[in-house]
PABATOR-98617 format. One record per residue (C-alpha): residue number from 1; residue in three letters; x, y, z. Coordinates in nm, 3 decimals. Layout:
(rec NUM, ALA, (X, Y, Z))
...
This chain:
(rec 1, UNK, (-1.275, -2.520, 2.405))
(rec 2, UNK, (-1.355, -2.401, 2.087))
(rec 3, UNK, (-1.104, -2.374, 1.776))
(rec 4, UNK, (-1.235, -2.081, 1.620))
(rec 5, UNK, (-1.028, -1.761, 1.581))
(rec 6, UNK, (-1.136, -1.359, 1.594))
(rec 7, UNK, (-1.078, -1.134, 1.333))
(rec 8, UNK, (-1.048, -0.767, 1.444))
(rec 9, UNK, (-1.133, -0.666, 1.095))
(rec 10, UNK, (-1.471, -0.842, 1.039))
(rec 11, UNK, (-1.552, -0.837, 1.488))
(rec 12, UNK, (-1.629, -1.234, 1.434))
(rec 13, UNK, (-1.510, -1.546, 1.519))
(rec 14, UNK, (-1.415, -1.777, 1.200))
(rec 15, UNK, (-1.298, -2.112, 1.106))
(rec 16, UNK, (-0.897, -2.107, 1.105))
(rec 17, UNK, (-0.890, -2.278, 0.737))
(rec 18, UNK, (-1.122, -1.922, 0.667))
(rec 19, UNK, (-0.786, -1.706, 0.785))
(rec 20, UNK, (-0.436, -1.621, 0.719))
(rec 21, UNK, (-0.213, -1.428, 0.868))
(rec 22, UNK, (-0.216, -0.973, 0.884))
(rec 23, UNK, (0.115, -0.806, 0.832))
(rec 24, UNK, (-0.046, -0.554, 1.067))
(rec 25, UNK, (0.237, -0.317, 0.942))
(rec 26, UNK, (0.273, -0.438, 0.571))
(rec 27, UNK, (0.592, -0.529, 0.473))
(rec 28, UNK, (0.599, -0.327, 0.173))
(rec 29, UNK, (0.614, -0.010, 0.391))
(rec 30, UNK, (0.820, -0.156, 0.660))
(rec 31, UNK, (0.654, -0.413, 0.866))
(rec 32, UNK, (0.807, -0.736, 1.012))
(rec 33, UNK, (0.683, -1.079, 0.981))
(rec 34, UNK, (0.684, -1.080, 1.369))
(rec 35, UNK, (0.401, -0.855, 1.376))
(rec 36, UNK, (0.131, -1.050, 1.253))
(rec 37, UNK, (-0.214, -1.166, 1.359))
(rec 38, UNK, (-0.475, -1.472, 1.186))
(rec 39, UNK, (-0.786, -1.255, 1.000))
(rec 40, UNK, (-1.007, -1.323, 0.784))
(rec 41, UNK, (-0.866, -1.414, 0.468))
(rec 42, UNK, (-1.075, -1.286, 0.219))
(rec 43, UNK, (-1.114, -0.948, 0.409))
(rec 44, UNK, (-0.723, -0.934, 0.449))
(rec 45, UNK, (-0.678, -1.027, 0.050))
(rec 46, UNK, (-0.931, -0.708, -0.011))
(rec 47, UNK, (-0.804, -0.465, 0.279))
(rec 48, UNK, (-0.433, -0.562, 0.098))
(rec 49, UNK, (-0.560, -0.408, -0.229))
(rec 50, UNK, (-0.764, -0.150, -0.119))
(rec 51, UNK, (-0.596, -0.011, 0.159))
(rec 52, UNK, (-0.227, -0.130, 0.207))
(rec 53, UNK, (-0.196, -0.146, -0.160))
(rec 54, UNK, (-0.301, 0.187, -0.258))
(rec 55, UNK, (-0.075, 0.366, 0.028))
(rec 56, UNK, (0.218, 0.106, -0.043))
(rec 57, UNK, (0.187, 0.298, -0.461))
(rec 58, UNK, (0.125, 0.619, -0.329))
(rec 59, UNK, (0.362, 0.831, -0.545))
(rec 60, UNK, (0.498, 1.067, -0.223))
(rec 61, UNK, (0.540, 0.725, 0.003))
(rec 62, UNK, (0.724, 0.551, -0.274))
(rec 63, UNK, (1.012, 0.763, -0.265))
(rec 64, UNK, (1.048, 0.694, 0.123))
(rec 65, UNK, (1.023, 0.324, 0.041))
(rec 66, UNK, (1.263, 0.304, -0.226))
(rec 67, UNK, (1.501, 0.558, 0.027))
(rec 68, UNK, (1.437, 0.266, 0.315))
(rec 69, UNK, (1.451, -0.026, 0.061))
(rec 70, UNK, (1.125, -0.135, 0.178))
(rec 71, UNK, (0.980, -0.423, -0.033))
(rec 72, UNK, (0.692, -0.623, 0.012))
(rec 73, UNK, (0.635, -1.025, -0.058))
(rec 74, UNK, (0.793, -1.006, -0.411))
(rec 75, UNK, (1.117, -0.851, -0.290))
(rec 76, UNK, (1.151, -0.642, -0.588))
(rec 77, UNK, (1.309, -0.277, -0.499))
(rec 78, UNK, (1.025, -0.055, -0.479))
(rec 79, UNK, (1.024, 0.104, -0.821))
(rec 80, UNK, (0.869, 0.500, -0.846))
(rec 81, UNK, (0.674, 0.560, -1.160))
(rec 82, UNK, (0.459, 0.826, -1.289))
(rec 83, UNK, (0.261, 0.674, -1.574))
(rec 84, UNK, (0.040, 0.986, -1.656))
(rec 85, UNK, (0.257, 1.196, -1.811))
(rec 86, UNK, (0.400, 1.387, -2.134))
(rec 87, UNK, (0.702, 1.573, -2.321))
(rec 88, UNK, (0.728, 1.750, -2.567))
(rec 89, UNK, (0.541, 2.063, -2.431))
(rec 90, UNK, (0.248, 1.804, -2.358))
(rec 91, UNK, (0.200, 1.620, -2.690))
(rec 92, UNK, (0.422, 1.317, -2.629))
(rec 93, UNK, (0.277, 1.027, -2.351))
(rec 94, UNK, (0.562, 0.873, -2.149))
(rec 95, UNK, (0.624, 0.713, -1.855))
(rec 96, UNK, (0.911, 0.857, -1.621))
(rec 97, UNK, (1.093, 0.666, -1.407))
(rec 98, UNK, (1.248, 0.861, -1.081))
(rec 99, UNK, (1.530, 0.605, -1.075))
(rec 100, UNK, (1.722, 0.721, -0.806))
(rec 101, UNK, (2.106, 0.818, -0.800))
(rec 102, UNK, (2.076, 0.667, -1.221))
(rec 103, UNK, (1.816, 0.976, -1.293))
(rec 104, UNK, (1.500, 0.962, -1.433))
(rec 105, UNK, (1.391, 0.662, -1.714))
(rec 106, UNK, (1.141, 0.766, -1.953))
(rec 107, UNK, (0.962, 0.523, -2.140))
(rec 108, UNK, (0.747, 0.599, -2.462))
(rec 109, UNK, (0.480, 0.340, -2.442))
(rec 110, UNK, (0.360, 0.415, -2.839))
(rec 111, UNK, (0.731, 0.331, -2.940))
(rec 112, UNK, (0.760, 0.076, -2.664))
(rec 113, UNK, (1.085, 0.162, -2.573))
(rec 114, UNK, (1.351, 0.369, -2.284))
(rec 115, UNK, (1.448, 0.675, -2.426))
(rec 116, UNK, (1.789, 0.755, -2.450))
(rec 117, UNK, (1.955, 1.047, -2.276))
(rec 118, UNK, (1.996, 1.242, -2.548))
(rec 119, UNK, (1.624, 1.260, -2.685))
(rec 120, UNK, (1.515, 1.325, -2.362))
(rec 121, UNK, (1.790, 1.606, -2.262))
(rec 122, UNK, (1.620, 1.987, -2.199))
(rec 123, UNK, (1.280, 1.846, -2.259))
(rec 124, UNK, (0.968, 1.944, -2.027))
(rec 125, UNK, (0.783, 1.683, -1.841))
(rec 126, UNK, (0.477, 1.726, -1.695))
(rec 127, UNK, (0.325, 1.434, -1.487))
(rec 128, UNK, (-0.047, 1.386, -1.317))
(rec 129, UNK, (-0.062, 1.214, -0.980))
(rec 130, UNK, (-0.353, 1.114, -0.742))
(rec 131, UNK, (-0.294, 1.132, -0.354))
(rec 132, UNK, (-0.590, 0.959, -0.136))
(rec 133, UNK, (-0.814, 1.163, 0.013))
(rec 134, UNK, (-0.893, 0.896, 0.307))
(rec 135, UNK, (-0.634, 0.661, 0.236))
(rec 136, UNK, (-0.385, 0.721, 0.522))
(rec 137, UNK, (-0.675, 0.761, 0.743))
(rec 138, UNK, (-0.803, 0.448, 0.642))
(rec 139, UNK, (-0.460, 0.277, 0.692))
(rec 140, UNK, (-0.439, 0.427, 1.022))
(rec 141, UNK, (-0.743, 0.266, 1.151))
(rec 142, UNK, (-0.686, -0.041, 0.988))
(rec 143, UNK, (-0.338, -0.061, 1.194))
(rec 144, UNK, (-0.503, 0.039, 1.533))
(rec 145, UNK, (-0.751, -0.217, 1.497))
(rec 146, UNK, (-0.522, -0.518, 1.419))
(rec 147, UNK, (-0.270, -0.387, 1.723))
(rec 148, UNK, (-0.494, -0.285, 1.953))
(rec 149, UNK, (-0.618, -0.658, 1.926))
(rec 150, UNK, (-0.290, -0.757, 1.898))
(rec 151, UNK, (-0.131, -0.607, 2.187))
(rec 152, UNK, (-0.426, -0.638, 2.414))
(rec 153, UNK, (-0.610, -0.880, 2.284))
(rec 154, UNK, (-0.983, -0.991, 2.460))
(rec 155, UNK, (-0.952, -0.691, 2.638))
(rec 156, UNK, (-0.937, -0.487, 2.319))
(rec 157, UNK, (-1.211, -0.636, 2.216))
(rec 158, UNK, (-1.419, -0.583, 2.529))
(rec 159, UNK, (-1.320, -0.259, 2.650))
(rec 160, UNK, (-1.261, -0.072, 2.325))
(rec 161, UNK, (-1.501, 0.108, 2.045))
(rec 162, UNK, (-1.347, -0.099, 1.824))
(rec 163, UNK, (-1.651, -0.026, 1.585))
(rec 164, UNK, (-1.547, 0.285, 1.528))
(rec 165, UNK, (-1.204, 0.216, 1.390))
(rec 166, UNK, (-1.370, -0.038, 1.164))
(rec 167, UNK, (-1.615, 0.226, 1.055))
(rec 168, UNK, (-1.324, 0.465, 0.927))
(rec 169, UNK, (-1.103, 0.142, 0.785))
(rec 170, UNK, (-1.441, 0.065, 0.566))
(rec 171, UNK, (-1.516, 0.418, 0.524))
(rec 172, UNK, (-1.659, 0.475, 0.123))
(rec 173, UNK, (-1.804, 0.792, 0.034))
């Protein structure tokens, strides 16, 4: 009987000390620690950056995760910050802070310091933001690979085109 494990991600067998465990749904946007599977470790560490990571700071999914309290391993309250942006008809870089049911925090990173309502009061922001072009389809396939192995297991991995889904989870232009 062997002691090796498969990883869905990488489609090999590996060493258990080589894995750790795949919140399949991450819980940063929502996932349990009852639905997890052993991958490859270094592959999971990357795929966390690269793929749950950049969806988890998405600016649009933030505010649903703040709105659901969903936090990830740190616990900290999911926290929705647009770093690119400027006052003062353009001239002034800040950081604003959509802080919920308190307002908006702006921060003035030269003076490194919160402004206070009243210097911020009828002033014009104007804020820059980068949505993923493949990044929710990436996450999608990651998340159909790990539970389609997960729920099905070795018949997932027989009777499935598996490679495909790891083609579009690894897809780079």
């Amino acid at each position: 009987m062997s002691d090796l494990i498969y990883c869905p991600y990488t489609d090999r067998e590996i060493e258990p000390s080589l894995s750790n465990s795949e919140h399949i749904i991450p819980l940063s946007l929502g996932g349990s620690n009852s639905f997890v599977l052993p991958v490859n470790a270094e592959f999971n560490s990357d795929a966390g950056s690269d793929i749950d990571g950049e969806l988890a700071n998405d600016l649009l999914v933030l505010f649903r995760r703040r709105h659901f309290d969903a936090r990830g391993h740190s616990k900290k309250k999911p926290k929705i910050l647009s770093k690119h942006s400027k006052m003062d008809s353009g001239s002034r870089p800040v950081q604003v802070e959509f802080a919920g049911e308190e307002g908006i925090k702006v921060y003035d990173p030269v003076q490194k310091r919160t402004l206070g309502e009243e210097e911020i009061a009828g002033q014009q922001f104007t804020s820059r933001f980068t949505i993923s072009r493949y990044g929710r389809l990436k996450f999608a396939a990651k998340v159909a690979l790990a539970g389609g192995y997960f729920v099905f297991g070795d018949w997932f991995r027989s009777n499935v085109e598996h490679h495909e889904l790891r083609a579009l989870m690894n897809f780079d232009l």
